[in-house]
N, CA, C and O atoms as a GROMACS GRO file, in nm:
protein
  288
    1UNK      N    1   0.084  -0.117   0.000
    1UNK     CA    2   0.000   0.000   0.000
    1UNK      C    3   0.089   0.124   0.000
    1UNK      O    4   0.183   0.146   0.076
    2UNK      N    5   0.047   0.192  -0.089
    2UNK     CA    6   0.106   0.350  -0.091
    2UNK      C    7   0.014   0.499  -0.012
    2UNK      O    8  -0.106   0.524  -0.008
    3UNK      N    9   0.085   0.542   0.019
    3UNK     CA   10  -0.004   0.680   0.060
    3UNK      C   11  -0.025   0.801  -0.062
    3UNK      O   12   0.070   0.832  -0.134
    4UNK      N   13  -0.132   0.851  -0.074
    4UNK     CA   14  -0.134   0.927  -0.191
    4UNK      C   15  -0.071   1.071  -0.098
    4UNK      O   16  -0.093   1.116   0.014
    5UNK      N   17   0.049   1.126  -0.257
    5UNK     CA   18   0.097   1.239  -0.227
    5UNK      C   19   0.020   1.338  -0.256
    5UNK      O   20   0.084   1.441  -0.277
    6UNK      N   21  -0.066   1.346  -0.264
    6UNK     CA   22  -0.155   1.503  -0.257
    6UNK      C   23  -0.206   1.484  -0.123
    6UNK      O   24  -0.152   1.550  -0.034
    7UNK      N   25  -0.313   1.395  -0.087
    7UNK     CA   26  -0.404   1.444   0.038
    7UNK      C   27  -0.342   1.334   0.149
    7UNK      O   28  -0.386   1.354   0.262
    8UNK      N   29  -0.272   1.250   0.141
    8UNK     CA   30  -0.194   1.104   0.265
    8UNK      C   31  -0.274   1.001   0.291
    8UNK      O   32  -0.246   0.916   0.376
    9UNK      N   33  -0.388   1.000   0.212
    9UNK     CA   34  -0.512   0.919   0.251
    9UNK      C   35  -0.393   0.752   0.179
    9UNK      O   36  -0.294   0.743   0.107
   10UNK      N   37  -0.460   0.679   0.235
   10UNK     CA   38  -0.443   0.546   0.134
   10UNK      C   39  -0.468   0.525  -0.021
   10UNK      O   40  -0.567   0.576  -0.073
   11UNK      N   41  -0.384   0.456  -0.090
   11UNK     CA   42  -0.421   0.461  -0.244
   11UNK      C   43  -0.381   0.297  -0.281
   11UNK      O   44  -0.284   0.242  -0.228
   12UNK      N   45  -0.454   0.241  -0.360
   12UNK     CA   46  -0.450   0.124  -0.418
   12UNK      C   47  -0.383   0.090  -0.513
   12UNK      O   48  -0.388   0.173  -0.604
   13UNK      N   49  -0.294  -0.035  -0.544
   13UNK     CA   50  -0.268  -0.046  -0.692
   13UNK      C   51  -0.346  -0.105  -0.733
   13UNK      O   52  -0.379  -0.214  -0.686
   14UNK      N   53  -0.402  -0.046  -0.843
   14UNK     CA   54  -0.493  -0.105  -0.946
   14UNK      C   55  -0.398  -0.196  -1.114
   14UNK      O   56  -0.443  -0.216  -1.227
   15UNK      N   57  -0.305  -0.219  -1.071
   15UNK     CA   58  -0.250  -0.278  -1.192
   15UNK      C   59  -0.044  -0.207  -1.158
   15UNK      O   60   0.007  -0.111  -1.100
   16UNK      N   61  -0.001  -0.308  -1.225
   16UNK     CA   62   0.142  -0.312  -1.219
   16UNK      C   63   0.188  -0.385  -1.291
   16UNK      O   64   0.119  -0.481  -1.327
   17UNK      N   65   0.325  -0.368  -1.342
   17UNK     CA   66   0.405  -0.455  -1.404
   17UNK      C   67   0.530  -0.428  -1.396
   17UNK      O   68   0.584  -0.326  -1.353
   18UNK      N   69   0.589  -0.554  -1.453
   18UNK     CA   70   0.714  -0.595  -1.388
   18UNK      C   71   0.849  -0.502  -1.528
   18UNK      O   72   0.852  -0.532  -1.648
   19UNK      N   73   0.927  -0.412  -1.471
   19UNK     CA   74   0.969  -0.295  -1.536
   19UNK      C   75   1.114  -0.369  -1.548
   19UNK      O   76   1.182  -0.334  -1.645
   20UNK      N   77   1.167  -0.461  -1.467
   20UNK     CA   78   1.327  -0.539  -1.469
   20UNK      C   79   1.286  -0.665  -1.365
   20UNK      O   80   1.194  -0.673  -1.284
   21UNK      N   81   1.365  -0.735  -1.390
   21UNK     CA   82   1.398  -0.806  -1.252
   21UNK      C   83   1.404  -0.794  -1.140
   21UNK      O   84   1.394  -0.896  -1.072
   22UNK      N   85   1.426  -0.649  -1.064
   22UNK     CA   86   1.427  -0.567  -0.964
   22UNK      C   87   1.329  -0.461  -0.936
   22UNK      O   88   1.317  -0.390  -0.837
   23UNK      N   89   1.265  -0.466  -1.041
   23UNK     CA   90   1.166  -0.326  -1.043
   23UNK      C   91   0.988  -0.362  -1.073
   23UNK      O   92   0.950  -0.461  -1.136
   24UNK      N   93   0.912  -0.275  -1.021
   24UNK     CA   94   0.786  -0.354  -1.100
   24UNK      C   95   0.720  -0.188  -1.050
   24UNK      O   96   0.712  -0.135  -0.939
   25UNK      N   97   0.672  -0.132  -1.217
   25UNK     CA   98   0.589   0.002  -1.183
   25UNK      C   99   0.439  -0.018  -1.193
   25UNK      O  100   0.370  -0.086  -1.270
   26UNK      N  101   0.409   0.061  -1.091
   26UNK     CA  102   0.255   0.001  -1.005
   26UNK      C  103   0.157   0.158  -1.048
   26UNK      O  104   0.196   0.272  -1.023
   27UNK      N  105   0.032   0.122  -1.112
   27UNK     CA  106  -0.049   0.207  -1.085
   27UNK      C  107  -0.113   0.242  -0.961
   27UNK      O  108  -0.140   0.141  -0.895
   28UNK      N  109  -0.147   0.353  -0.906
   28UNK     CA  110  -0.218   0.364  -0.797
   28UNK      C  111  -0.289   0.415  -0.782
   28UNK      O  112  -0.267   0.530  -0.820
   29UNK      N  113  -0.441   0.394  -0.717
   29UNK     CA  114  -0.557   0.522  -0.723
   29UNK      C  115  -0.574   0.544  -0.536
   29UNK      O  116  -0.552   0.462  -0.447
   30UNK      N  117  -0.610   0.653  -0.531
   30UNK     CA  118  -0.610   0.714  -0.386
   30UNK      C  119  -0.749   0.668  -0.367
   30UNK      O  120  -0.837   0.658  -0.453
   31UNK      N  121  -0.757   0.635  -0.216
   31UNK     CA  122  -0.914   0.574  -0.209
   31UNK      C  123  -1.023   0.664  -0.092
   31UNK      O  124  -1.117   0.631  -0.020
   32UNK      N  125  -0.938   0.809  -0.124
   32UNK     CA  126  -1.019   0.925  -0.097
   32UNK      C  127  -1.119   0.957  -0.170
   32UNK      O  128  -1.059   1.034  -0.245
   33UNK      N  129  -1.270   0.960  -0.223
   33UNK     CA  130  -1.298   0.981  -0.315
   33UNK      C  131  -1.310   1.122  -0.315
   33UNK      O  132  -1.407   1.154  -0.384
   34UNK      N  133  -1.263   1.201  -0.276
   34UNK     CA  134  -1.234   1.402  -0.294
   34UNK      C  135  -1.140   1.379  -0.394
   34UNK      O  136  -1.115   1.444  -0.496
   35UNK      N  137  -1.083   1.261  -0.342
   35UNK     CA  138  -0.915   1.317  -0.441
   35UNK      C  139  -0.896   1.258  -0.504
   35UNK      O  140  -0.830   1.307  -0.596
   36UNK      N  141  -0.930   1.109  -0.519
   36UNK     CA  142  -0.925   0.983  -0.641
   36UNK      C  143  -0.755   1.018  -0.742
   36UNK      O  144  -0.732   0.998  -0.861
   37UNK      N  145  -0.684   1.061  -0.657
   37UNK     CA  146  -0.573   1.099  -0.759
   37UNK      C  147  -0.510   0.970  -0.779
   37UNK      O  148  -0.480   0.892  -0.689
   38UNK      N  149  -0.479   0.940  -0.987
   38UNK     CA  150  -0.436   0.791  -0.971
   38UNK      C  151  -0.209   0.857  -1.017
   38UNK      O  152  -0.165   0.944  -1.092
   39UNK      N  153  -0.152   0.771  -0.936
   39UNK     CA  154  -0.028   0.799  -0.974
   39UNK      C  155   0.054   0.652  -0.958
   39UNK      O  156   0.026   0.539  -0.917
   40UNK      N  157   0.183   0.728  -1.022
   40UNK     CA  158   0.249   0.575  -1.088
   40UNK      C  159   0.343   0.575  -0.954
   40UNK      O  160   0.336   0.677  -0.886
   41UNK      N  161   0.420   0.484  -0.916
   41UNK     CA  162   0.536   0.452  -0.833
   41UNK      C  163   0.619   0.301  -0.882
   41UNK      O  164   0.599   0.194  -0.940
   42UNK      N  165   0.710   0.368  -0.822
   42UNK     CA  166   0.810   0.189  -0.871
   42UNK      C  167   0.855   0.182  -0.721
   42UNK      O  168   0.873   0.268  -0.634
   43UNK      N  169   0.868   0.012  -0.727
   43UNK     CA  170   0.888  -0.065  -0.620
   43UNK      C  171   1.046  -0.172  -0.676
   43UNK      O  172   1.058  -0.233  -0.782
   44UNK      N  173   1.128  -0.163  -0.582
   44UNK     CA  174   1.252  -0.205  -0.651
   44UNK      C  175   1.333  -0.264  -0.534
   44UNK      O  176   1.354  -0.184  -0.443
   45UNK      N  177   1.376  -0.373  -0.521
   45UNK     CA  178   1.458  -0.458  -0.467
   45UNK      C  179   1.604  -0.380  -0.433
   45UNK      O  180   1.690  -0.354  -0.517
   46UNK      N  181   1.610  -0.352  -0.300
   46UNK     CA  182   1.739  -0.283  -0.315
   46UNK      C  183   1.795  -0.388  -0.235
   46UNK      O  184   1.844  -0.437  -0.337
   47UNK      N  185   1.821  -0.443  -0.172
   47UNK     CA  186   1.955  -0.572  -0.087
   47UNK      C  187   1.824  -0.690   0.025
   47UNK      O  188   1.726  -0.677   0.097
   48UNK      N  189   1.901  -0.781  -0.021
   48UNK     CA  190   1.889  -0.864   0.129
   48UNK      C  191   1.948  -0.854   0.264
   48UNK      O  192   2.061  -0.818   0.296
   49UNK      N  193   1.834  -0.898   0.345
   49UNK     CA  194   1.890  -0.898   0.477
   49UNK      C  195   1.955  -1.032   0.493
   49UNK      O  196   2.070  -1.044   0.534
   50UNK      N  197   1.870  -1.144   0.455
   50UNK     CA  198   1.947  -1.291   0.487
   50UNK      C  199   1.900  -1.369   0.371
   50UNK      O  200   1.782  -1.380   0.338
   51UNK      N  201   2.007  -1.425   0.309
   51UNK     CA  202   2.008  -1.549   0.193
   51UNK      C  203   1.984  -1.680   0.242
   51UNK      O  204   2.042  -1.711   0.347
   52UNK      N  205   1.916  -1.757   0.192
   52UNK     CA  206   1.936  -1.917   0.202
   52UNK      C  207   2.075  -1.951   0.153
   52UNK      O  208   2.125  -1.882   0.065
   53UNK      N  209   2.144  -2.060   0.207
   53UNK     CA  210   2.220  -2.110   0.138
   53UNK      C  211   2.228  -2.232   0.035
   53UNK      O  212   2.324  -2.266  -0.035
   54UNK      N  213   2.119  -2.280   0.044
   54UNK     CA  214   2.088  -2.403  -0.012
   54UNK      C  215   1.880  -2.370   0.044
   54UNK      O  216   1.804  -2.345   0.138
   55UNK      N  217   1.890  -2.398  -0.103
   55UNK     CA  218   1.708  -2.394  -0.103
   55UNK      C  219   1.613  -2.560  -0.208
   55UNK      O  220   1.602  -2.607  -0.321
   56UNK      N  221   1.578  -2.578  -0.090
   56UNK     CA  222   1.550  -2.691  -0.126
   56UNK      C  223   1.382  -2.759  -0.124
   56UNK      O  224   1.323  -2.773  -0.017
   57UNK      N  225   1.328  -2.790  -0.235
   57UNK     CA  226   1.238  -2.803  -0.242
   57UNK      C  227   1.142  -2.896  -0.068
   57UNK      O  228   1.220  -2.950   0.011
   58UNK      N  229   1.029  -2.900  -0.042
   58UNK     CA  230   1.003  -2.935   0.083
   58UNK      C  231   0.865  -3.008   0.070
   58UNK      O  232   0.780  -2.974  -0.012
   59UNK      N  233   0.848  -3.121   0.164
   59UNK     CA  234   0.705  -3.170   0.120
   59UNK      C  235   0.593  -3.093   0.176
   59UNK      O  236   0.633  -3.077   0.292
   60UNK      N  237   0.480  -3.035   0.170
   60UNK     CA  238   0.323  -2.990   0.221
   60UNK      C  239   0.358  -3.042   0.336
   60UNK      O  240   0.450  -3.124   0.343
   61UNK      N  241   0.267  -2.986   0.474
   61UNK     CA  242   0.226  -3.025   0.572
   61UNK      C  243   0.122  -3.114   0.588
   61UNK      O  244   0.078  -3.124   0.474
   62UNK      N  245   0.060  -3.181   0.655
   62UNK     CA  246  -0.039  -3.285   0.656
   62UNK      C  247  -0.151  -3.216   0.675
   62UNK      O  248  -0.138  -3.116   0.746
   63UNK      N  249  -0.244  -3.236   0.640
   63UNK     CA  250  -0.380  -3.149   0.697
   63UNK      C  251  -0.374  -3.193   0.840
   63UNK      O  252  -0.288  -3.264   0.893
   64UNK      N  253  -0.497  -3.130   0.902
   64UNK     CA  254  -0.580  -3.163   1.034
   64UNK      C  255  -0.606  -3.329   1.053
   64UNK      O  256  -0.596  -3.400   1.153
   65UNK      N  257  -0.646  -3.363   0.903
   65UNK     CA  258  -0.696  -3.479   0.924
   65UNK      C  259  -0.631  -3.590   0.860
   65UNK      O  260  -0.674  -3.693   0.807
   66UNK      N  261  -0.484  -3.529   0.884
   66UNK     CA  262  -0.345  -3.646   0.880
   66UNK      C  263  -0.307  -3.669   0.723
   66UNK      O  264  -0.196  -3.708   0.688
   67UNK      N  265  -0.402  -3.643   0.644
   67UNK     CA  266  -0.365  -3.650   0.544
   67UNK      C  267  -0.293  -3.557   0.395
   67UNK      O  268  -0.329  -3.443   0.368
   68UNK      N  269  -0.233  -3.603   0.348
   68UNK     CA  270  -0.095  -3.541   0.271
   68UNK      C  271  -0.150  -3.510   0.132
   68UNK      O  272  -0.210  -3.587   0.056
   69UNK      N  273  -0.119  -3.385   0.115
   69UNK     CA  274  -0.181  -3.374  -0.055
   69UNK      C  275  -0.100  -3.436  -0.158
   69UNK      O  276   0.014  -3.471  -0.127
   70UNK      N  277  -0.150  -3.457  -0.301
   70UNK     CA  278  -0.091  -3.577  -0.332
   70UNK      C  279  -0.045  -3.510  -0.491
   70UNK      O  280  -0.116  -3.443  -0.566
   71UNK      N  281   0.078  -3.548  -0.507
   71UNK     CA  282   0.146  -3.465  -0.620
   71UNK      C  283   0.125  -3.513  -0.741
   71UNK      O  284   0.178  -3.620  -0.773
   72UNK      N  285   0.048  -3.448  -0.824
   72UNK     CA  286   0.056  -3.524  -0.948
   72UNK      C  287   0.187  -3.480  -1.092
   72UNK      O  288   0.190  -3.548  -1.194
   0.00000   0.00000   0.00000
């Protein structure tokens, strides 16, 4: 969620796409209806805090009722 820069109210993305590998520019509409102002922002990957070192696929948890979903 973004804050709209005209009035600070909350604003929605209504649609986005992916601008790089690191980047993805997001439409946004303010969900003031005085101000309905729609504006663009980019959202961009700047560093990790902590890496896996090894990522490894993992099985589902069991449901409640013990049983395991089943991979097709």
């Amino acid at each position: 969620m973004m804050n709209c820069p005209l009035c600070g109210n909350s604003a929605h993305t209504r649609s986005s796409f992916q601008v790089s590998s690191t980047t993805k520019e997001r439409y946004n509409q303010c969900q003031n209806i005085n101000c309905s102002h729609t504006f663009i922002t980019h959202e961009t990957f700047v560093r990790s805090i902590a890496c896996p070192k090894e990522a490894h696929a993992v099985q589902p948890h069991p449901t409640r009722s013990g049983q395991v979903a089943m991979s097709l």
